[in-house]
C-alpha positions as a Markdown table, in Angstrom:
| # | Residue | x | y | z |
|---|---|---|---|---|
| 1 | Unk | 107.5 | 106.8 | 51.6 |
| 2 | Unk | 109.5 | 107.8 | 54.8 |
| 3 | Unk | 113.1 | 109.8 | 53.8 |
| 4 | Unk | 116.2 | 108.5 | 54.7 |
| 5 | Unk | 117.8 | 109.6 | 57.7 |
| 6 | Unk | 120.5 | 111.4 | 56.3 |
| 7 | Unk | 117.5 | 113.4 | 54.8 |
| 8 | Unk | 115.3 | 113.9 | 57.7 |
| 9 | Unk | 115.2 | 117.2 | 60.2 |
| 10 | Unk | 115.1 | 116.1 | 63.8 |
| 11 | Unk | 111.5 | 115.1 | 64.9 |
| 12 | Unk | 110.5 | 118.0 | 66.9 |
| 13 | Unk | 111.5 | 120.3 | 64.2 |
| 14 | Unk | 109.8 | 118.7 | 61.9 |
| 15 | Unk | 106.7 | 118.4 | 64.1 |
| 16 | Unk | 106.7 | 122.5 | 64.6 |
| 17 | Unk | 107.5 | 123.4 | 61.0 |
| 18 | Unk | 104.4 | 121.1 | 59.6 |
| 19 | Unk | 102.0 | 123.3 | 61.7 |
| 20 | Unk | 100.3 | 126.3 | 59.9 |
| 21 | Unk | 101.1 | 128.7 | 62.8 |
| 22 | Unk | 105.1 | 127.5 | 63.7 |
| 23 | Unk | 105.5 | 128.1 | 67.6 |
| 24 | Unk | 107.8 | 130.3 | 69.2 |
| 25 | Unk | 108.3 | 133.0 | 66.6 |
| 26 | Unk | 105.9 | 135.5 | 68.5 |
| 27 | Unk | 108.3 | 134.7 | 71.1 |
| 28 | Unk | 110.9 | 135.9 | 69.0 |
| 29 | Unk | 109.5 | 138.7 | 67.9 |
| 30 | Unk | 108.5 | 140.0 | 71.4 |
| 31 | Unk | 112.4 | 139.4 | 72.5 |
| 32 | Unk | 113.5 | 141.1 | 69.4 |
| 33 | Unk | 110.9 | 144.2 | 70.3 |
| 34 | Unk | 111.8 | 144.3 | 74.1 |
| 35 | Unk | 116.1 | 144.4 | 73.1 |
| 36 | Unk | 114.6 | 147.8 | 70.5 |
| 37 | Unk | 112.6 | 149.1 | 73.4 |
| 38 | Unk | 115.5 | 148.9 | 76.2 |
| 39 | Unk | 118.0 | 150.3 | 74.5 |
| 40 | Unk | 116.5 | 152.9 | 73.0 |
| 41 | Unk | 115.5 | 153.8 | 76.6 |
| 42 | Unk | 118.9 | 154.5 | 77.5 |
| 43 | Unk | 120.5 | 151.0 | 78.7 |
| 44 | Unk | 123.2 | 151.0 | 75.7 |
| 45 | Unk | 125.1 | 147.6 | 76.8 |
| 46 | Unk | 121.6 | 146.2 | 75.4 |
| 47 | Unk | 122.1 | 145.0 | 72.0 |
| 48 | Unk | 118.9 | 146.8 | 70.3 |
| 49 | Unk | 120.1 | 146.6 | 67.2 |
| 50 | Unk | 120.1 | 143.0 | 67.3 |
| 51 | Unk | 116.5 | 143.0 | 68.2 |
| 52 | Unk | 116.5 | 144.8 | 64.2 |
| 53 | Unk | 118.6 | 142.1 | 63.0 |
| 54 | Unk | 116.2 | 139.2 | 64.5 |
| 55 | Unk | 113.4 | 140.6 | 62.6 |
| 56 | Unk | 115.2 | 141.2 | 59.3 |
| 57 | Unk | 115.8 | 137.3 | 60.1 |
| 58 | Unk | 112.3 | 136.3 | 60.9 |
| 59 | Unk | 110.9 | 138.3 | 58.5 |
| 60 | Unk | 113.3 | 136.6 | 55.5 |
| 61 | Unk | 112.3 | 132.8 | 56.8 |
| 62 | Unk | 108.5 | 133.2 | 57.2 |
| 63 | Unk | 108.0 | 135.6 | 53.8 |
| 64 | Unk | 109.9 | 132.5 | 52.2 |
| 65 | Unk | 108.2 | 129.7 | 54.8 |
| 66 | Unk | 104.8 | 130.9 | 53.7 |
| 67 | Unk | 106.0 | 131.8 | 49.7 |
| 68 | Unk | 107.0 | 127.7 | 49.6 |
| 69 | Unk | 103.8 | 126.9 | 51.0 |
| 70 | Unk | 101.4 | 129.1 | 48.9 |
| 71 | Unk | 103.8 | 127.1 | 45.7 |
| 72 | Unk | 103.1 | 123.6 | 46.9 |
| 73 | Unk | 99.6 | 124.2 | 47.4 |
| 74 | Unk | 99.0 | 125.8 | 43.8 |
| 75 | Unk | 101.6 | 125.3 | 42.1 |
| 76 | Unk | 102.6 | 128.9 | 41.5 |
| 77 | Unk | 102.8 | 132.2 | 43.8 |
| 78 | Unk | 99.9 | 135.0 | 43.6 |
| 79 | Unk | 102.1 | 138.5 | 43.7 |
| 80 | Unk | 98.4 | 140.3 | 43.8 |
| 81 | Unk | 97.9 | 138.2 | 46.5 |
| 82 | Unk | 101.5 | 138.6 | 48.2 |
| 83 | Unk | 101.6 | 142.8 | 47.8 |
| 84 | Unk | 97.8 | 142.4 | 48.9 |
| 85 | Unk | 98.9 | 141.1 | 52.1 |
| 86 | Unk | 101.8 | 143.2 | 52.5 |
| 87 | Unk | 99.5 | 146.1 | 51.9 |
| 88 | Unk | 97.2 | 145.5 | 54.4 |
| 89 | Unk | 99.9 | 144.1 | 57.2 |
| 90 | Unk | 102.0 | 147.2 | 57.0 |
| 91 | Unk | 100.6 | 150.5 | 55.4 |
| 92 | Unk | 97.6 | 151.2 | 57.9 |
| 93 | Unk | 99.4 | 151.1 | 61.3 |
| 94 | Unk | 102.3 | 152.9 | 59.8 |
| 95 | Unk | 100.5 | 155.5 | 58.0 |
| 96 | Unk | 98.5 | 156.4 | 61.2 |
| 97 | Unk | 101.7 | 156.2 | 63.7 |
| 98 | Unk | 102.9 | 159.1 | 60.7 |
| 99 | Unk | 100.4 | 161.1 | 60.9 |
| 100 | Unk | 100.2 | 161.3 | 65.1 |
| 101 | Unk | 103.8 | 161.5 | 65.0 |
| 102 | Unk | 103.3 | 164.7 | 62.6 |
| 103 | Unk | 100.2 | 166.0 | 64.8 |
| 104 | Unk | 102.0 | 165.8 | 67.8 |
| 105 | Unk | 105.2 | 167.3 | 66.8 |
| 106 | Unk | 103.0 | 170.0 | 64.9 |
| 107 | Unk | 101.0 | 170.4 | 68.0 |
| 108 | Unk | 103.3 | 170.8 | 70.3 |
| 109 | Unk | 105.5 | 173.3 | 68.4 |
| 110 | Unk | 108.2 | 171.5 | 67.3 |
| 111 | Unk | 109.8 | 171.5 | 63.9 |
| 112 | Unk | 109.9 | 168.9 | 61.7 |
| 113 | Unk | 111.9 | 167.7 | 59.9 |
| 114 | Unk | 110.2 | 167.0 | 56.6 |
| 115 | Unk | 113.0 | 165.3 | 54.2 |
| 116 | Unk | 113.2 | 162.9 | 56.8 |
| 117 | Unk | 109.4 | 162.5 | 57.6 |
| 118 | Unk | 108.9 | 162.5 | 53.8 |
| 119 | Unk | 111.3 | 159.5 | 53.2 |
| 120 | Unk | 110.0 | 157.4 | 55.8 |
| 121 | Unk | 106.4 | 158.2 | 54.6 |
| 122 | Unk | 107.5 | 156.7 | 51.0 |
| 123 | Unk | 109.8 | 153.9 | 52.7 |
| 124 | Unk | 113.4 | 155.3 | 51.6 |
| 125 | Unk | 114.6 | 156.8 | 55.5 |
| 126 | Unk | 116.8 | 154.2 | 55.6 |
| 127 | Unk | 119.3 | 156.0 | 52.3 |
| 128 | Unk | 117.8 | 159.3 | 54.4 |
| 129 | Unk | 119.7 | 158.2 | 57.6 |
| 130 | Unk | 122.8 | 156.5 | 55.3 |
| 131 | Unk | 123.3 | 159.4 | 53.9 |
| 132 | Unk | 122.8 | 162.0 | 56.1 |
| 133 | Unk | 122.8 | 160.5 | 59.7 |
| 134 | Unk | 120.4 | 159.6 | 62.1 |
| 135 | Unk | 118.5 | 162.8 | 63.0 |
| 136 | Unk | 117.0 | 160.8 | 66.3 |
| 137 | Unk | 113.2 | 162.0 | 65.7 |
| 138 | Unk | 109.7 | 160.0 | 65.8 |
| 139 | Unk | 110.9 | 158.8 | 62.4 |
| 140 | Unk | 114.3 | 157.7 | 63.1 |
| 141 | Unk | 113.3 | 153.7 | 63.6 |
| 142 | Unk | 111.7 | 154.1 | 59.7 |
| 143 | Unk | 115.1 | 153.1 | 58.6 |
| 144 | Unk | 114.3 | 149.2 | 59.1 |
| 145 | Unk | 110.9 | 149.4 | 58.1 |
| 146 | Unk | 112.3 | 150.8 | 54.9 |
| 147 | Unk | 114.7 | 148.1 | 54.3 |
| 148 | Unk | 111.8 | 144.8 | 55.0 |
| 149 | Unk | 110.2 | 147.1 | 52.7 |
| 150 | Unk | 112.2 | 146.9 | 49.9 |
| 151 | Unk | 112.5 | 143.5 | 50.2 |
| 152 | Unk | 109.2 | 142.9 | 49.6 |
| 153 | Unk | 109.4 | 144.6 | 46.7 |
| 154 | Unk | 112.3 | 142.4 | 45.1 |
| 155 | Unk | 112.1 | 138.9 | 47.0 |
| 156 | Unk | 108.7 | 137.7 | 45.4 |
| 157 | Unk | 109.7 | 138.0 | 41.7 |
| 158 | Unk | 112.7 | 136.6 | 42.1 |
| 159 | Unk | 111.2 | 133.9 | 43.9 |
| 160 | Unk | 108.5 | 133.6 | 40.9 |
| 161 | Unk | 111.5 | 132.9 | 38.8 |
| 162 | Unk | 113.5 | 130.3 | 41.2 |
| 163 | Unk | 110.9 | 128.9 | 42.6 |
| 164 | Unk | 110.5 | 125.9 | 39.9 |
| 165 | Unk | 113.9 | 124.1 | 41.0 |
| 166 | Unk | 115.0 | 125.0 | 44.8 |
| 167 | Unk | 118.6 | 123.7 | 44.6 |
| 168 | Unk | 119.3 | 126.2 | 42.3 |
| 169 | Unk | 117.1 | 129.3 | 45.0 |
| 170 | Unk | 119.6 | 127.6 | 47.8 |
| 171 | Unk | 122.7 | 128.4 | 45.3 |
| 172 | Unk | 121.3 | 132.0 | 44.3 |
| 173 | Unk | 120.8 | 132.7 | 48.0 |
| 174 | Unk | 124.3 | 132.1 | 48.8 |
| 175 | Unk | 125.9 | 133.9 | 46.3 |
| 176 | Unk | 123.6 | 137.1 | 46.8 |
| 177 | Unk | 124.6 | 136.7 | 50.9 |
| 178 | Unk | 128.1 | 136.6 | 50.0 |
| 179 | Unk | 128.0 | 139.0 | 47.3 |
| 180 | Unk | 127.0 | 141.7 | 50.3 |
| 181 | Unk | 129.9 | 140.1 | 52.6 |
| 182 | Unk | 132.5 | 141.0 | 49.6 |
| 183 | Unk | 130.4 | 144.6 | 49.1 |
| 184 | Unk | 130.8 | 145.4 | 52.9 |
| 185 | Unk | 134.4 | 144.4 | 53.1 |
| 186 | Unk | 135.5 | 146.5 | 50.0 |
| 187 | Unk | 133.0 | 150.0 | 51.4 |
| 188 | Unk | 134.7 | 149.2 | 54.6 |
| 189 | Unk | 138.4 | 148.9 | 54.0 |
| 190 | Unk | 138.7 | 150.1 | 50.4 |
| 191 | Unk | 136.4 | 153.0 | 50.4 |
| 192 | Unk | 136.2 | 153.8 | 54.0 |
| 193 | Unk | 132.7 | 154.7 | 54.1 |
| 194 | Unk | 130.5 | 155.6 | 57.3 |
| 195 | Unk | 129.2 | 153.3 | 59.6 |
| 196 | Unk | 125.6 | 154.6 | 59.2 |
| 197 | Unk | 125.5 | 153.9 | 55.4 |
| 198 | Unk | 126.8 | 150.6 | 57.0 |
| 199 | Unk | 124.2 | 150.2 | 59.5 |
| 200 | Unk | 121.2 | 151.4 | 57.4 |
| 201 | Unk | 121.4 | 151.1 | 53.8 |
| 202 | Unk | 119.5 | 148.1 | 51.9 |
| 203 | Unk | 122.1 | 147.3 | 49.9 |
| 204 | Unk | 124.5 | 146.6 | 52.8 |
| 205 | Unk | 121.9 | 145.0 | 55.3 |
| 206 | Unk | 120.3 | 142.3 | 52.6 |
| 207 | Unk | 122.2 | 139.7 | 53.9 |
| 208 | Unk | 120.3 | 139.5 | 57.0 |
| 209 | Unk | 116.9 | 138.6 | 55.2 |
| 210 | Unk | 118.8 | 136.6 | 52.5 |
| 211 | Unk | 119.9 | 134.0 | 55.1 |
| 212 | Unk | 116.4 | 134.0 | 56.6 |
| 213 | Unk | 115.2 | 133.0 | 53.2 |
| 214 | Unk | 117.9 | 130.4 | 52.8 |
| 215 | Unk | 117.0 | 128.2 | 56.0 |
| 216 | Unk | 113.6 | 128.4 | 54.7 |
| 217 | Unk | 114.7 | 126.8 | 51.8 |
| 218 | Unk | 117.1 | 124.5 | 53.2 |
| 219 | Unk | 114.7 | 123.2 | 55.7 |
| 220 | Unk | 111.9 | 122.8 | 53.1 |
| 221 | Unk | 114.7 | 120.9 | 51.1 |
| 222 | Unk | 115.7 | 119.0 | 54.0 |
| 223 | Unk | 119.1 | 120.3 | 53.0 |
| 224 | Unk | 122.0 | 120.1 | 55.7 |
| 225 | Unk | 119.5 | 118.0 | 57.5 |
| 226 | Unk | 122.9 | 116.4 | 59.7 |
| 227 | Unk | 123.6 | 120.4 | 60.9 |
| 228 | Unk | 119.7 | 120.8 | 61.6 |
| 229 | Unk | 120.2 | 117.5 | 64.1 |
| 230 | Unk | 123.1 | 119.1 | 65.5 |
| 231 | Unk | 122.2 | 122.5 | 66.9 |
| 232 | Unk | 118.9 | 121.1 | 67.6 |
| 233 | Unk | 120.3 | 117.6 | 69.7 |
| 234 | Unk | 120.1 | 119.0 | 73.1 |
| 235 | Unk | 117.9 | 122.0 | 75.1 |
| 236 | Unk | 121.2 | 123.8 | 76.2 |
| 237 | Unk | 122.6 | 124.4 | 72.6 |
| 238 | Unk | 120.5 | 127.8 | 72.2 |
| 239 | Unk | 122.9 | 128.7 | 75.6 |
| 240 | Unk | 125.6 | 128.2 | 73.1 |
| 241 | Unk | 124.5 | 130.2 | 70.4 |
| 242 | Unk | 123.6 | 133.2 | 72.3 |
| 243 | Unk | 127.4 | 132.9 | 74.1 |
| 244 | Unk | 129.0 | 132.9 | 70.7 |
| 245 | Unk | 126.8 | 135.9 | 69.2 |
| 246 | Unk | 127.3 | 138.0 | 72.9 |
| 247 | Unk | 131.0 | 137.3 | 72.4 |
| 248 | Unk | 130.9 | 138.7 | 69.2 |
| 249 | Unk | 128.8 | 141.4 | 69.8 |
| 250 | Unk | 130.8 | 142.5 | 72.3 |
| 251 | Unk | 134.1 | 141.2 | 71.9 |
| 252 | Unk | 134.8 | 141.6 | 68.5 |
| 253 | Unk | 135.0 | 145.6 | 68.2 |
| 254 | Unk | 137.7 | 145.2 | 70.3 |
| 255 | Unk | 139.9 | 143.4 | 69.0 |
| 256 | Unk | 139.6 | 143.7 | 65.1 |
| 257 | Unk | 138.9 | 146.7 | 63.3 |
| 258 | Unk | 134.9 | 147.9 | 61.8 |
| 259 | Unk | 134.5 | 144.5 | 63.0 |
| 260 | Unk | 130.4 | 144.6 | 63.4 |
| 261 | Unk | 130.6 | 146.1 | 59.9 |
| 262 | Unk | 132.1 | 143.8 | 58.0 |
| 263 | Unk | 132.5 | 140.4 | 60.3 |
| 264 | Unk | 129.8 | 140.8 | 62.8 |
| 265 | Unk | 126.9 | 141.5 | 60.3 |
| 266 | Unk | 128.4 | 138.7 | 58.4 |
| 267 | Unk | 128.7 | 135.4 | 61.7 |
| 268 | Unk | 126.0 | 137.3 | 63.9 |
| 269 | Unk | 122.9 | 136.5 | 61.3 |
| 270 | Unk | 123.6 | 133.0 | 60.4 |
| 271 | Unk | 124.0 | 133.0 | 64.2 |
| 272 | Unk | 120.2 | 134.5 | 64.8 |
| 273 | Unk | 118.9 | 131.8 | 61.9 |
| 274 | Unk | 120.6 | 128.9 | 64.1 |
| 275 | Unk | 118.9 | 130.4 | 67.1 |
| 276 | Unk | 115.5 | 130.7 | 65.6 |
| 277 | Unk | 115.7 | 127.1 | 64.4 |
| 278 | Unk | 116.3 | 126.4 | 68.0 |
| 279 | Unk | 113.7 | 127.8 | 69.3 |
| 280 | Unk | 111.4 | 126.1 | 67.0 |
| 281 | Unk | 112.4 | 123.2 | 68.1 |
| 282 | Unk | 112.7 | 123.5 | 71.9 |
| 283 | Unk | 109.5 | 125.6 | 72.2 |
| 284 | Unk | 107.8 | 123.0 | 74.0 |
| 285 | Unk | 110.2 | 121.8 | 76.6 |
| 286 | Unk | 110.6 | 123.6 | 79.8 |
| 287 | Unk | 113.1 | 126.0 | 79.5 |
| 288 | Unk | 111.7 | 127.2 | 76.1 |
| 289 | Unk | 108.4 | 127.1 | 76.8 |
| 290 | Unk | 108.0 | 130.4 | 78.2 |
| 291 | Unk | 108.1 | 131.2 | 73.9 |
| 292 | Unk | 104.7 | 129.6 | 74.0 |
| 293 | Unk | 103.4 | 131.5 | 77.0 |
| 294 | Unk | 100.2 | 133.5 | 75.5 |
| 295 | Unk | 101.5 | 136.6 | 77.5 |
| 296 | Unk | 104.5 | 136.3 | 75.6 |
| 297 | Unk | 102.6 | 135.7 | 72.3 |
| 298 | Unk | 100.7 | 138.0 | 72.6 |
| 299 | Unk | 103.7 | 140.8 | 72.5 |
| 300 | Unk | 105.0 | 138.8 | 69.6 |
| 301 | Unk | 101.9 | 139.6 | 68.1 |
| 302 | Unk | 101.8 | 143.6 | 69.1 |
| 303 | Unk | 105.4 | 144.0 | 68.4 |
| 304 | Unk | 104.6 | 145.7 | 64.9 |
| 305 | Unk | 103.0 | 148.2 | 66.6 |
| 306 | Unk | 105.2 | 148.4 | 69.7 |
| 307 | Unk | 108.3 | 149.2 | 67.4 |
| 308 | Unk | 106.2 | 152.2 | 65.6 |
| 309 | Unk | 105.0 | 153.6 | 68.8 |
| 310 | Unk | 108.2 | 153.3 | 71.0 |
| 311 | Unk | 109.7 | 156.1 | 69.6 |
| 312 | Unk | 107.1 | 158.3 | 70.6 |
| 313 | Unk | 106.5 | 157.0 | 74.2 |
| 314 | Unk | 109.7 | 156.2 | 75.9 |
| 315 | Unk | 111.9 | 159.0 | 76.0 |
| 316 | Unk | 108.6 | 161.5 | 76.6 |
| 317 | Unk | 107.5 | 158.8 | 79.6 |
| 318 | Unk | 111.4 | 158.8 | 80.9 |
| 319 | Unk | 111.0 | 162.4 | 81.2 |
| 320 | Unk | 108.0 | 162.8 | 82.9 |
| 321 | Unk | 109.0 | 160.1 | 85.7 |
| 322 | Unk | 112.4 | 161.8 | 85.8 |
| 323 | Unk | 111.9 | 162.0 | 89.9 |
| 324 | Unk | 111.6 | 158.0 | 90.1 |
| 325 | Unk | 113.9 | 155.5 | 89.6 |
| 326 | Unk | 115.1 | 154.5 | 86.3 |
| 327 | Unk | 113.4 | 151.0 | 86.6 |
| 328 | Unk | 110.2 | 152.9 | 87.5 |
| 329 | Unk | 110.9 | 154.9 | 84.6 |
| 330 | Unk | 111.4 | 152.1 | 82.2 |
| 331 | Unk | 108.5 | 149.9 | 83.9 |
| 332 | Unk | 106.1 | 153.0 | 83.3 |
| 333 | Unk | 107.4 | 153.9 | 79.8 |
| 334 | Unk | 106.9 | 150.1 | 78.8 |
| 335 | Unk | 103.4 | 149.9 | 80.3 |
| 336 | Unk | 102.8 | 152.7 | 78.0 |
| 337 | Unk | 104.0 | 151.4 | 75.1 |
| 338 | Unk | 101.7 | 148.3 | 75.3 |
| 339 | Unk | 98.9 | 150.3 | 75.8 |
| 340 | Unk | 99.4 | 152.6 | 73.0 |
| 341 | Unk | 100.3 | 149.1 | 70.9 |
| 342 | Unk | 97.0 | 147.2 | 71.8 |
| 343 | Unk | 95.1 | 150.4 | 71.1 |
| 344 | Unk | 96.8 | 150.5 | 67.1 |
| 345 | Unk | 96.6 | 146.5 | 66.8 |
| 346 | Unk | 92.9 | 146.2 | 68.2 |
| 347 | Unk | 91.8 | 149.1 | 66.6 |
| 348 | Unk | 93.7 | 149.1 | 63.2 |
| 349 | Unk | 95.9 | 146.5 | 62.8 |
| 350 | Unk | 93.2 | 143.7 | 63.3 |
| 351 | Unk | 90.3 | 144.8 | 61.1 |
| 352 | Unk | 93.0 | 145.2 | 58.3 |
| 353 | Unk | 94.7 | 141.6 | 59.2 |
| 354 | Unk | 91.3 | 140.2 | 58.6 |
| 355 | Unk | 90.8 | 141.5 | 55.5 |
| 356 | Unk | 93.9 | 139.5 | 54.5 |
| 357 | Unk | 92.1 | 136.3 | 55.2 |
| 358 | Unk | 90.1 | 136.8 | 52.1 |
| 359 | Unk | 93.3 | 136.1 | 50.1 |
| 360 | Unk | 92.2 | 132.7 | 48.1 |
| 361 | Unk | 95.8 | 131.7 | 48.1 |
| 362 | Unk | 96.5 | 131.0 | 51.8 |
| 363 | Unk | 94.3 | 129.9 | 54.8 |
| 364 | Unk | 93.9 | 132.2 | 57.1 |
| 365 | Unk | 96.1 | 130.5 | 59.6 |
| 366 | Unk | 98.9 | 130.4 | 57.0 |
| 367 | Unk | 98.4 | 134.1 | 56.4 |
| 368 | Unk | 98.0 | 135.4 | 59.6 |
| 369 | Unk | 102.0 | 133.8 | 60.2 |
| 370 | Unk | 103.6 | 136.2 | 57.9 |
| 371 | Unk | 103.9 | 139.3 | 60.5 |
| 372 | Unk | 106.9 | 141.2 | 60.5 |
């Protein structure tokens, strides 16, 4: 039985969402990589951290996307299975990039930090660097990788427990995303705390996955279906969103006080979960469908690795081409980053993605979606 129209997502979304492997998100992800990787190189006006806050996003909607799945399929969720695949999608590439990053930093004499280096091996760097500060070492990107972490920790049992009536996930979600607006807001004004704990604790950066999660569950509900049609009538509306969130990343700090902290972190997700339902959508017309292009998918796919091993290669690249241009500089320091990336994916992040596959819960087409 066909649903009514007023509960019906527009037929191109609908299209992209029923396939195993949804389009355009290793588009996404490459974006999201490339905004880290510039601005770490230098070019500040570059809204890196945004790049973060796209993957917090993704990473929210396809954990959820693939959780809703695995429940229609059997009937319940395997956590085994989930921490299983989490295991072998994250631990092996990281724990290597840890150890080189030690190695070389041993190796070529300079000190370590070990607090630091110690949190980021057990995935807390990110209180490390709320509480003390961003040291700006191999290990200072761990902060992110610590907060997806701790999701994954949390988000599946909950989800265990919700997962038999969805209405009541899409209320739960709401009031945990605007329990951490209110908990910004009151650090912010009424305790005056730091940006960094701002900018790099769980507790304060939840949000961002939360309403990843909640499309999920809206579009698997079919929920809101009238807003879905909106943003997704016409191939220029993406222009839209990213003119709102620019104006608000850039805008806003002027004008209204710890804006990003408290307002910013609050519009500029629900903005990136618009966008990303977008871009599902539009991912085969033509000005979207250079997401598609398997160049473009293919750093989608490395971008895991290209996160870990930017830190290490850019600034020590920069220096060595210090007598060229910048763009030479950042064309060479990119180069090497990819290279260093297909080496960790070919050699260690594939063989360990395969052994995922042998999850009875999901396909492997259905498993192999559910990169961060």
């Amino acid at each position: 039985m066909s649903r009514p129209a007023s509960q019906s997502l527009p037929a191109q979304l609908e299209s992209k969402l029923s396939h195993p492997h949804i389009p355009a998100l290793d588009g996404l992800r490459a974006v999201a990589v490339f905004l880290v990787i510039v601005s770490h190189f230098g070019f500040e006006m570059v809204p890196g951290a945004h790049g973060v806050m796209i993957f917090f996003v993704l990473s929210g909607f396809l954990i959820t996307w693939l959780l809703l799945k695995e429940n229609d399929r059997s009937g319940t969720i395997s956590l085994a299975a989930f921490y299983k695949r989490r295991t072998l999608r994250i631990f092996p590439a990281f724990y290597v990039y840890w150890l080189i990053m030690i190695a070389f930093l041993v190796g070529t004499g300079r000190s370590v930090l070990w607090p630091h280096a110690w949190s980021a091996l057990f995935y807390t760097s990110n209180y490390y660097s709320a509480i003390n500060g961003d040291p700006n070492n191999g290990f200072s990107h761990t902060w992110s990788l610590a907060i997806e972490e701790q999701f994954y920790l949390l988000w599946p049992f909950l989800f265990l427990l919700l997962r038999g009536n969805l209405k009541r996930m899409t209320v739960f979600l709401g009031a945990v995303i605007g329990a951490v607006w209110i908990h910004r807001a009151i650090l912010c004004f009424g305790f005056h705390v730091d940006q960094a704990y701002i900018y790099a604790a769980f507790d304060t950066r939840l949000d961002e996955l939360m309403v990843g999660c909640l499309v999920a569950v809206l579009l698997k509900r079919r929920a809101l279906s009238g807003l879905w049609r909106a943003v997704s009538a016409n191939a220029l509306l993406p222009f839209a969103t990213l003119a709102i969130l620019a104006a608000s990343i850039y805008l806003g700090e002027l004008y209204v006080v710890r804006y990003r902290d408290v307002f910013g972190f609050a519009i500029e997700p629900l903005l990136v979960a618009v966008l990303v339902v977008q871009m599902i959508s539009f991912s085969s017309t033509g000005l979207w469908k250079w997401t598609e292009w398997d160049a473009v998918k293919f750093l989608g796919r490395i971008s895991y690795s290209l996160y870990l091993y930017q830190q290490l290669t850019l600034h020590a690249v920069k220096k060595a081409l210090g007598a060229y241009p910048e763009v030479l500089q950042l064309a060479g320091a990119i180069i090497v980053t990819i290279i260093l990336a297909t080496i960790s994916y070919y050699l260690i992040e594939r063989p360990f993605l395969k052994l995922k596959s042998a999850s009875p819960r999901l396909p492997k087409k259905l498993v192999y979606e559910a990169v961060t």
